[in-house]
C-alpha positions in Angstrom: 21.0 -36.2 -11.5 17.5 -35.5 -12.5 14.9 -34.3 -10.1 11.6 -35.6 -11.0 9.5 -34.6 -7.8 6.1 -33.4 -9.3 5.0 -30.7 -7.3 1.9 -28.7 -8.2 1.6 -25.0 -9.2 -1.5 -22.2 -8.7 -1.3 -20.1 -11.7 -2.4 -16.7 -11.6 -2.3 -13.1 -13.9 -0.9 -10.2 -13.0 -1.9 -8.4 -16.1 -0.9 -10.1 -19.8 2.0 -12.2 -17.1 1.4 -15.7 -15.6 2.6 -16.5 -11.9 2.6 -19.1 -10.2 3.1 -20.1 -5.9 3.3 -23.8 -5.0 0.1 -24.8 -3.8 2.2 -25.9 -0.4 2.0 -22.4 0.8 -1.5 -21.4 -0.6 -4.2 -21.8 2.2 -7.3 -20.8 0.3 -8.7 -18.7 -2.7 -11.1 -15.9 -1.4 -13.4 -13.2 -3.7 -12.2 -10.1 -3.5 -13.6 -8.5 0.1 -13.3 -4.9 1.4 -10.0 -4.0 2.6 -9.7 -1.4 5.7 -7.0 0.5 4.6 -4.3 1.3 7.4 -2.8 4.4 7.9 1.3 5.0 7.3 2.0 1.6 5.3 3.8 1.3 2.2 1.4 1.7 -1.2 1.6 -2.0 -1.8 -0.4 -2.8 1.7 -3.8 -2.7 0.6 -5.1 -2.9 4.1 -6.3 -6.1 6.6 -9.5 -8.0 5.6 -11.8 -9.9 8.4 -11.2 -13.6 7.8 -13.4 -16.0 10.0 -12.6 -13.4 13.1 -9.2 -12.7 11.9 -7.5 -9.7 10.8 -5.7 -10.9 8.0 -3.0 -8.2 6.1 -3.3 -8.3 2.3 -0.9 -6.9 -0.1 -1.5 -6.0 -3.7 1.0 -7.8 -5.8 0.8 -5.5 -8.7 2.2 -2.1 -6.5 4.8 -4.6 -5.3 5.7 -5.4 -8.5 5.8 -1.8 -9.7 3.3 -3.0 -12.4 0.2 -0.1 -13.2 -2.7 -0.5 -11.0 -5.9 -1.4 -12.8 -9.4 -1.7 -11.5 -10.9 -4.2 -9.7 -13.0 -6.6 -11.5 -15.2 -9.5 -10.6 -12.4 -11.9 -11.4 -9.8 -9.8 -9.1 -9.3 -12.4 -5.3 -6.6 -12.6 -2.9 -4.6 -15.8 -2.4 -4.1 -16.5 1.0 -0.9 -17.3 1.6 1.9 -18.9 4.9 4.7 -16.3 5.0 7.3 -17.1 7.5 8.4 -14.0 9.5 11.4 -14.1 12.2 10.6 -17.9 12.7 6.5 -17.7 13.1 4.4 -18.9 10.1 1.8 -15.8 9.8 -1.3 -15.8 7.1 -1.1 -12.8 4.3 -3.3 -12.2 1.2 -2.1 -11.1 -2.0 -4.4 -9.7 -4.1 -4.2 -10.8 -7.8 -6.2 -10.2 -11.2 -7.2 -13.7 -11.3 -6.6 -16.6 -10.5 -5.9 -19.4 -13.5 -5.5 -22.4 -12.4 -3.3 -25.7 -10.6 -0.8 -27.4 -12.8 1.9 -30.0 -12.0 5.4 -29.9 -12.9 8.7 -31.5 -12.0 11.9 -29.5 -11.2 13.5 -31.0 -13.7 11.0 -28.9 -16.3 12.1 -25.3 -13.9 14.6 -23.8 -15.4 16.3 -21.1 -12.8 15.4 -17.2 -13.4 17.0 -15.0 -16.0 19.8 -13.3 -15.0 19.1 -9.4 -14.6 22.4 -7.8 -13.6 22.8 -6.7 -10.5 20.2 -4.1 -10.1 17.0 -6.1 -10.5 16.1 -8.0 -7.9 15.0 -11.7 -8.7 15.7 -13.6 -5.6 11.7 -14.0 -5.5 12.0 -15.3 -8.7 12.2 -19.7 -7.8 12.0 -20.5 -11.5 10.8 -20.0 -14.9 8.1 -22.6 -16.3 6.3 -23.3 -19.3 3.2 -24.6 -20.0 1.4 -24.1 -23.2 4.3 -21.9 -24.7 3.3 -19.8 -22.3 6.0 -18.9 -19.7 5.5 -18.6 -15.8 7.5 -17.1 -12.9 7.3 -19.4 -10.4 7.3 -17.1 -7.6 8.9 -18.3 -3.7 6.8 -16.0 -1.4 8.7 -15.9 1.5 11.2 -14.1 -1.0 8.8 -11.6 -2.5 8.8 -9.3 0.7 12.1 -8.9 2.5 11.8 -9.8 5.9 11.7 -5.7 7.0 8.4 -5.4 4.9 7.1 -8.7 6.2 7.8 -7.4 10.1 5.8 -4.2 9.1 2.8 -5.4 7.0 2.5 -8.2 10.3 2.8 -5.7 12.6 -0.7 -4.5 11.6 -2.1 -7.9 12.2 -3.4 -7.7 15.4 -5.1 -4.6 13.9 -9.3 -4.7 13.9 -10.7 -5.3 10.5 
């Protein structure tokens, strides 16, 4: 049976790869703002950023994705993001190179992710796409942190930024 539910996609690079999160758990697009670093988290916690009165945490994807880190430039932003932890929907930025753009695309045109044996991890993975001959992981955030790294980085939350 063919699933052809058309759901749309934010693109966004993480170097020379495309990524993409379903626009259902993107809250907003921000330029990149300073990050207050925070003492004793893992390297891919960049730190908390002050939006609208709220300390929001904000990871790099890049560390998390043990790709090189690069400098910022002006195109560099953080997607802001609903994570569930332990049953509570919580906001988190991730910050990216840039962001492309929002593209629709059925499940029928997902294919699921490669298999990588069993010491990769690829549960994040939701999908593979295509879209111009150009592939894209199709990422499920609530997957990309484990629920452990999630508890930390949210911990810090109530933290002033």
């Amino acid at each position: 049976m063919s699933d052809n539910t058309i759901l749309q996609y934010l693109t966004f690079g993480l170097g020379e790869e495309v990524f993409a999160l379903e626009t259902g758990s993107v809250r907003e697009v921000i330029e990149l703002v300073p990050v207050t670093r925070i003492p004793k988290t893992p390297p891919f916690m960049r730190g908390v950023i002050n939006l609208r009165g709220h300390a929001v945490p904000v990871v790099d994807l890049r560390i998390k994705f043990d790709m090189p880190r690069t400098q910022d430039t002006v195109n560099t932003c953080i997607i802001i993001v609903d994570v569930e932890v332990e049953g509570e929907n919580c906001f988190m930025g991730a910050i990216v190179d840039s962001v492309r753009e929002v593209f629709e695309m059925t499940n029928d045109q997902i294919n699921p992710p490669p298999r990588m044996g069993t010491s990769i991890r690829t549960d994040f993975i939701r999908g593979m796409g295509k879209q111009n001959e150009e592939f894209i992981m199709i990422l499920d955030i609530g997957k990309v942190f484990s629920q452990e790294e999630l508890a930390l980085v949210l911990e810090n939350e109530g933290t002033e930024a």
